[in-house]
N, C-alpha and C positions, 0 to 999 in steps of 0.2 A: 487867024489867030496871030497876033501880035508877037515878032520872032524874039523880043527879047525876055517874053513874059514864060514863052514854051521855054526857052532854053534854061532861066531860072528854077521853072519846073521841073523841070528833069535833073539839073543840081540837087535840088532840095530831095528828091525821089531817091535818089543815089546815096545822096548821105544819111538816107534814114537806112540803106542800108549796109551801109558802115557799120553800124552795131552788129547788126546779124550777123556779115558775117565776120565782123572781129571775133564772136563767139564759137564762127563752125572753125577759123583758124586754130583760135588755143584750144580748142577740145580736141583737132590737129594736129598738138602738141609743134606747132610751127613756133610758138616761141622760145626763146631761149636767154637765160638768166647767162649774167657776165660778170667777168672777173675783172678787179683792177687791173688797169692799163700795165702794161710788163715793158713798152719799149718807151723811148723816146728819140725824136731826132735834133740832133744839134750839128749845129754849123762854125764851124773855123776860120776864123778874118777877122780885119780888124773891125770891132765897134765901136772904138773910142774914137773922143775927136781929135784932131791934130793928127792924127799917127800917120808915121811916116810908109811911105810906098804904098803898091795894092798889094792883095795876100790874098790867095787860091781858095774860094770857097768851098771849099769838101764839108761835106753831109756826110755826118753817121750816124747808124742806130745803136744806141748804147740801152743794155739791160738794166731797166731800172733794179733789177732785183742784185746786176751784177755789174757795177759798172765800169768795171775792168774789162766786161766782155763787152766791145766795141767796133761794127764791122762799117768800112765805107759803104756808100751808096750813090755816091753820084758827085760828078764838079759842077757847081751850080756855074760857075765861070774862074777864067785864068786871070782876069783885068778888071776884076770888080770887089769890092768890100763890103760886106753885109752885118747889117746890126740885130736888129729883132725878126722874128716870123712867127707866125701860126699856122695850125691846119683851118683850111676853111671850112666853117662848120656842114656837117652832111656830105660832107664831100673829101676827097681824096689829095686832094688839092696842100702842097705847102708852100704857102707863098709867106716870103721875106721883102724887108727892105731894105734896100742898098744904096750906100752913101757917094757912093760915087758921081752918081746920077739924082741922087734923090726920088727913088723910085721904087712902085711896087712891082712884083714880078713873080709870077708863078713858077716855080722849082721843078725840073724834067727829072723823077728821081731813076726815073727806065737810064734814059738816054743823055744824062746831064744836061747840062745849059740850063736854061731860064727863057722866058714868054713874058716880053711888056705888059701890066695892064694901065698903066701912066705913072709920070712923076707926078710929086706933089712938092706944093711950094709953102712957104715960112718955115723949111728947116734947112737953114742952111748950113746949119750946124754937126749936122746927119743924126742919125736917129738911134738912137737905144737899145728901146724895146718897142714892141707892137704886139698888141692883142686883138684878136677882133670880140666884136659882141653875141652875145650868145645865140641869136638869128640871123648872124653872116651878114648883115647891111651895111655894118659899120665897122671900120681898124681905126685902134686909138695906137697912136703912133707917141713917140716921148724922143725929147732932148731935152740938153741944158743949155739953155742962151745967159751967158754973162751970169746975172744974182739969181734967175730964175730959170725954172722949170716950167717948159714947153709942151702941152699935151696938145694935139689935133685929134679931131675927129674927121674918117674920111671914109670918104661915100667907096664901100670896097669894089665895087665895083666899076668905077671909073677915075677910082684917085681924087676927087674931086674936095676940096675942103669945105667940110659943113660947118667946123667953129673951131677959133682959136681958145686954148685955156692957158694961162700964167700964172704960175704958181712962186711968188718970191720965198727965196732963200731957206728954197729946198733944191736935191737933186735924187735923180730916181735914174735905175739904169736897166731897168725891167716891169713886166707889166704884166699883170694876168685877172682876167675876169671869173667871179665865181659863178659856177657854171650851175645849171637849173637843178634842182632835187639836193643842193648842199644840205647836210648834216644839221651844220650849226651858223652858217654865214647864207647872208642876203642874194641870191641866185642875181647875175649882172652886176655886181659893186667892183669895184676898180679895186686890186691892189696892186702895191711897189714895192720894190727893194730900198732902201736910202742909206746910205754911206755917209758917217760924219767925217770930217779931219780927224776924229782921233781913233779912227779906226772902228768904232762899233756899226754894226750893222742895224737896221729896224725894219718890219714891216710897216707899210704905211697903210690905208686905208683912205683914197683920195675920192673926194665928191667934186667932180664938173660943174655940179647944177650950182654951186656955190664959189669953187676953183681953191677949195682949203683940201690941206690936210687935218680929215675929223680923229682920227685915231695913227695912234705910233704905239708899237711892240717891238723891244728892244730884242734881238737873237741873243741867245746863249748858250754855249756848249760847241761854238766851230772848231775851235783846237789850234788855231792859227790867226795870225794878224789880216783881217779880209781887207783886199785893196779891190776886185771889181767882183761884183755881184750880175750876170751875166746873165743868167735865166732863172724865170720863173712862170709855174707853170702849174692847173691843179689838174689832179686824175681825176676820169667821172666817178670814182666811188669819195672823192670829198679832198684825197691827199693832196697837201701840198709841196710840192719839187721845188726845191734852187739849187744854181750850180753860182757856185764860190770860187774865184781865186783871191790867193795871197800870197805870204812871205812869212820866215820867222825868222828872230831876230838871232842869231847863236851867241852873238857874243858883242861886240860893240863895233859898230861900224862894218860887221860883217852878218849879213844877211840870204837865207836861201829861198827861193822861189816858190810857192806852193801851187801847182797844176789846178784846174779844174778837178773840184769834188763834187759830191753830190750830195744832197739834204734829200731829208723832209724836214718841213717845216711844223710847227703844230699854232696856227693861227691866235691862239687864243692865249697862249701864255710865253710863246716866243722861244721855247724848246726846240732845238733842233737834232736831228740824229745823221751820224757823217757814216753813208753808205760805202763811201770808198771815192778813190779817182779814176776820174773816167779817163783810162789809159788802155787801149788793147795793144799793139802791136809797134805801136808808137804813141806818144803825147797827142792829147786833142783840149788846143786852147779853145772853148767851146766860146762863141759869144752870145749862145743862145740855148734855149732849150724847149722845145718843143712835143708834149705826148701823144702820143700815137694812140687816141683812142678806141680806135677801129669803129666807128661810126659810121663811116664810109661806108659800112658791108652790111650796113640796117640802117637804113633811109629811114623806117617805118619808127625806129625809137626816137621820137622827136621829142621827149621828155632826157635824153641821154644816160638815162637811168641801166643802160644792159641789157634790156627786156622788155618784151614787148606786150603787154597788157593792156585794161581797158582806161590807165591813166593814158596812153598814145591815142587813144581810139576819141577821148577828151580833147586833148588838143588838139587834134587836125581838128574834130567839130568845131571848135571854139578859133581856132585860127582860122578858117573858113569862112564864119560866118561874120567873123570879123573884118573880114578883107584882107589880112593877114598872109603876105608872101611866104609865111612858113610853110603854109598848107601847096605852093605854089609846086608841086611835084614835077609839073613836066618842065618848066623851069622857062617858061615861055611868055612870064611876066602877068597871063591873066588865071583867073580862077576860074573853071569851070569841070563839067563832069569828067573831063580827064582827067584832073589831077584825083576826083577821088578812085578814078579808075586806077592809076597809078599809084596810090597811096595801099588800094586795096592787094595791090598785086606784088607789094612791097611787104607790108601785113603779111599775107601768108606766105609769102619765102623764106621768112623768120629771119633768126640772127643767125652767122656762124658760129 
């Protein structure tokens, strides 16, 4: 018999019973329904361009619910400057970009430091923000070159540039993809923070496939004059996170500094709510923000909805049969009856 035809066979055997037993797991009670994300991590250095010296990348995890309550986690480095990060999707993984080098780099949040995965080059501007896309292939990385705004796209795991985008006389200084199961917004669409000269903030809503800005919602309600817009970020239940710094004016030609705060955002009408500054112990000029979605500890919710049901048990079939590296579980680049081995044994371990 023809070895590629058996081994086909025994895929497709396999995945038919993915159903079954995605059914004997939830009857199991192996699934488990999830709360909005409660932490986030944000990193301290500079993101801006021009700025002088290097500045100590310290990681904290600040409560979203309090974000006064703010504890370290690790120095990503002594000699390096970082601008944007995300977590890598399904994985535990937070990796940032750093201007120093123009590089991406996996964050050691145990033992600090950082792990190469390569530079990337047309930014020589250093970088912003970065988001990756919602099946982990690809970081869309952002700067401002001159009158325009620079987005790449890049192959995440080897740094590699897939496309340049130019965006004239805009500037964005954060980035976050809306994530699959959104409420009311398009699951994968690019958004941005954008800062005008005269101080208003807007969400932007940027399309690649065209290199415009399709939509602009103007913020209202920050409380302060915003000068960087530093992170932005959604939670899997829909919410949208940004952290804010500014300044107020007291009185003329005398101005005071306003720390890192923290939003939510409400995409749709440009409503914002000021949870507090993210201050524990000391000040944390954040230049990034990143959620800790705990997805890492349920491989099996590949929809990222919290829970594990027979919308997960959909997508793996449908990613599978696609050829789709989503399904790619043991992470070994091909698709075969291990990964629904692993997929299944992921399935019934349920979520934390």
């Amino acid at each position: 018999m023809n070895t590629n035809r058996f081994i086909k066979k025994q895929c497709m055997s396999s995945l038919n019973l993915v159903g079954a037993a995605a059914v004997m797991a939830l009857s199991m009670n192996a699934s488990a329904g999830g709360d909005a994300a409660v932490q986030a991590y944000i990193i301290e250095g500079s993101g801006f361009f021009g700025a002088p010296g290097i500045e100590f990348g310290r990681v904290g995890l600040v409560n979203l619910a309090d974000p006064s309550s703010v504890s370290s986690v690790a120095l990503a480095a002594t000699d390096l400057r970082f601008g944007g990060a995300d977590v890598r999707p399904r994985t535990a993984d937070l990796v940032a970009f750093e201007n120093t080098t123009n590089a991406i780099r996996i964050l050691d949040l145990v033992n600090g430091g950082n792990t190469l995965i390569d530079s990337v080059g047309y930014m020589d501007s250093g970088v912003a923000g970065m988001a990756y896309s919602n099946d982990g292939s690809v970081i869309y990385v952002t700067t401002t070159v001159g009158a325009f705004l620079r987005i790449l796209e890049v192959n995440a795991n080897t740094g590699a540039v897939i496309e340049v985008h130019n965006i004239l006389n805009f500037v964005v200084s954060s980035l976050a993809v809306v994530p699959e199961g959104h409420p009311t917004l398009n699951a994968g669409d690019l958004y941005g923070l954008a800062s005008s000269f005269g101080g208003s903030l807007r969400l932007a809503k940027i399309d690649l496939d065209t290199n415009t800005v399709v939509s602009q919602q103007s913020l209202f309600g920050i409380g302060f004059t915003p000068q960087f817009e530093t992170g932005l970020d959604f939670a899997p239940d829909g919410a949208l996170y940004a952290v804010i710094q500014g300044f107020d004016e007291v009185s003329p030609d005398n101005f005071v500094e306003i720390s890192s705060h923290l939003y939510t955002v409400d995409p749709l009408v440009g409503s914002v709510v000021d949870l507090g500054v993210i201050e524990g112990a000391q000040t944390w000029d954040a230049v990034t923000l990143v959620i800790d979605d705990g997805v890492a500890g349920c491989l099996a919710d590949i929809n990222g909805d919290g829970a594990l049901n027979f919308f997960d048990v959909s997508a793996f079939l449908n990613a599978f049969a696609a050829g789709d590296l989503l399904a790619d579980f043991t992470g070994d680049g091909a698709l075969n009856f291990f990964d629904v081995s692993a997929f299944l044994g992921a399935f019934a371990a349920g979520c934390p």
